[in-house]
Phi, psi and omega in degrees: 000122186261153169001308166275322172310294164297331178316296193272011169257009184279313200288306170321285148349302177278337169306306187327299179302337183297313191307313191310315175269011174276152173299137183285173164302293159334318144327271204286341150310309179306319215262334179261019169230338186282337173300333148330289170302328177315329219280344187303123193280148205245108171292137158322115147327152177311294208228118165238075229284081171341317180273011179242132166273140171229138196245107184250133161250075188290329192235237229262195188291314135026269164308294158346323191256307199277325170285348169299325197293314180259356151308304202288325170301298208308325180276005161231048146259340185234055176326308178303003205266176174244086177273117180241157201265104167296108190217168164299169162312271167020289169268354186288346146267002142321277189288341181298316195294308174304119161297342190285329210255094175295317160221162203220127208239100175267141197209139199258068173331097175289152203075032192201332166280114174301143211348064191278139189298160164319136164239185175265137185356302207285274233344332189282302206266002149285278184339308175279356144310318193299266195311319155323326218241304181297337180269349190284335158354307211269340172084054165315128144284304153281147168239132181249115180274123181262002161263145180300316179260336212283063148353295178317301177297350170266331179268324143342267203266017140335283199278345153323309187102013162288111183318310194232120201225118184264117199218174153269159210245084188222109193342284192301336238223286185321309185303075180174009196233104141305337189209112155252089181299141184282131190272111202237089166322128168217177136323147165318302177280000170256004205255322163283320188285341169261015144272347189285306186267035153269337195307322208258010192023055173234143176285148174274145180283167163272358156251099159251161187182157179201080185298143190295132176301126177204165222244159169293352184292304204273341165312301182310306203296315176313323206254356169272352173290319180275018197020219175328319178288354169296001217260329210170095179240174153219140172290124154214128207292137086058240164305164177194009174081317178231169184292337173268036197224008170217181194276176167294183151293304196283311147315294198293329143315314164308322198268313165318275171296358160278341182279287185322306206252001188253352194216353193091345176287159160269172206212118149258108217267120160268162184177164179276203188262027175233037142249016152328286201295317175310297183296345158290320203266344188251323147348299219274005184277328202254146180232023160304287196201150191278124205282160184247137177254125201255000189316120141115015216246304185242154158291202183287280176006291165281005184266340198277328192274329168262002152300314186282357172262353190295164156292347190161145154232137177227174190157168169264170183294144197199163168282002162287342203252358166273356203242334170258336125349297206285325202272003206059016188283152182265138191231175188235142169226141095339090137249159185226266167340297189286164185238122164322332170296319165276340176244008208279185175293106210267089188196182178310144188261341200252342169264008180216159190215139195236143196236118171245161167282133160311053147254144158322351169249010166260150352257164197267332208064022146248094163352290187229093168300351193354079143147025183235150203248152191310329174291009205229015166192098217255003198301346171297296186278023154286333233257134141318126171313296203311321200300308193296327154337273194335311215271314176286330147272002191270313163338294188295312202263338154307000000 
């Protein structure tokens, strides 16, 4: 693809995205009914318990691994507090793992269960009636949303009956809010940790950080997998949650054996279990030395312990490479869709390196292109085998 080509499917591409991201007809009915539904009165919880937090996290693990870091604040500004964590099946060993997190509560978010059927229009809004009826159980005092738009999880815990629902002051978001904080694009983690400290009138520290937890245990499980190679390995995740977030094979295999022969290393692959076939395929590319494949091998726990003894980790951004972030392993990340400023890696900026492609539409923020064919957004296979080399020995070699 030459120059004038890509200019112009970047042009396309954006147009594109302004249509994905303008309000649907359907949108915009939702948005001229929810100051409304805010206005329906609403019975009080029985019982609310000041010292119970309810945290709603809807979506992935990812997120999830990036809100710990003002979790982790929010528990030594309310040492007394009982925090829970509301989340998906999806993220719920993410908060399982952290001590800060006294219970961890699960709801199947709609828009957020990775292929979940089309529902009907009312559906959001039985369910959270539904679900609503089932959190005044837990007695909440606070509900805190920590995604910035998330409307749904404010209407929730409305109709829950939770006295005090702490939000950003985001159009769809703000009826449904008692303390609507103003809302500032930031990194992710920073962006949870200053609603925590405007709720709490406390300054954010200059250090956050919520290294994912594991155990001497679970390190030992690492090293009977790698035997001898356990002294100096490298990561390379796989997965990446959507088809337009990942590489080629035929890369990752190159740089797998320039790693192998260039830093000494053994090459390790992770991944969940519907990416077999991706790691097979990149195996079946490289020709140093045959890689060991662990998908479907560790919980998060141990994934986390053998990021941190690693040489490098590499991958596109995903919540597995936040996870190796959080543990201090030094990384490579690939993004394309997402934008690195807000999702990039939260760490010494100098143990990590994030590689993008030259197009003009990144990043679009969009995920799932469905009915647009994958070639036709290419910022992942744009990205250069050498840039990603590069980036891993200077990375690797720091």
């Amino acid at each position: 693809m030459n120059e004038h080509q890509l200019a112009e499917l970047a042009a396309r591409n954006r147009a594109l995205a302004e249509k994905r991201h303008a309000p649907r007809p359907s949108q915009r009915l939702r948005d001229a009914l929810l100051p409304l539904l805010a206005k329906l009165p609403m019975p009080p919880a029985r019982r609310a318990d000041p010292k119970t937090i309810l945290l709603i996290r809807p979506d992935h693990l990812g997120d999830a691994v990036l809100s710990m870091p003002a979790i982790r604040l929010l528990r030594a500004l309310q040492p007394e507090a009982q925090l829970i964590a509301l989340c998906g099946a999806w993220a719920a060993e993410v908060f399982a793992a952290y001590p800060e997190i006294d219970r961890v509560l699960t709801l199947p978010f709609p828009a957020f269960a990775r292929g979940e059927p089309k529902r009907s229009l009312w559906s959001p809004y039985l369910q959270a009636w539904r679900a609503a009826r089932q959190l005044r159980q837990v007695e909440a005092g606070a509900a805190l949303i920590l995604r910035p738009d998330h409307w749904w999880g404010a209407l929730l815990a409305r109709w829950a009956g939770i006295p005090q629902r702490i939000g950003y002051a985001v159009p769809n978001v703000t009826p449904f809010l008692t303390r609507a904080v103003p809302y500032q694009a930031a990194h992710a983690v920073l962006e949870s940790a200053a609603l925590i400290a405007h709720w709490l009138n406390a300054p954010i520290p200059q250090q956050l950080s919520a290294p994912f937890p594991f155990t001497e245990e679970d390190s030992a499980y690492v090293r009977a997998l790698l035997g001898e190679d356990a002294a100096r390995y490298a990561v390379i995740h796989v997965g990446a949650g959507s088809p337009y977030k990942t590489w080629t094979a035929e890369n990752w295999a190159y740089v797998a054996d320039q790693l192998v022969e260039r830093l000494g290393v053994a090459i390790a692959l992770t991944g969940g279990e519907r990416e077999h076939e991706a790691a097979a395929a990149i195996s079946a590319h490289m020709r140093r030395a045959a890689p060991y494949s662990l998908l479907g091998e560790t919980n998060l726990s141990q994934l986390a312990a053998l990021y941190a003894a690693a040489r490098i980790v590499l991958g596109a951004d995903s919540g597995p490479l936040h996870i190796a972030v959080s543990v201090g392993a030094p990384s490579v990340q690939l993004f394309g869709p997402a934008d690195p400023q807000r999702f990039g890696p939260w760490g010494d900026s100098t143990r990590h390196a994030v590689v993008t492609a030259e197009i003009g539409c990144r990043p679009c923020r969009i995920l799932d292109w469905s009915g647009d064919s994958p070639a036709k957004h290419p910022c992942l296979s744009l990205i250069p085998r050498e840039a990603v080399l590069s980036a891993a020995l200077r990375v690797a070699r720091r």
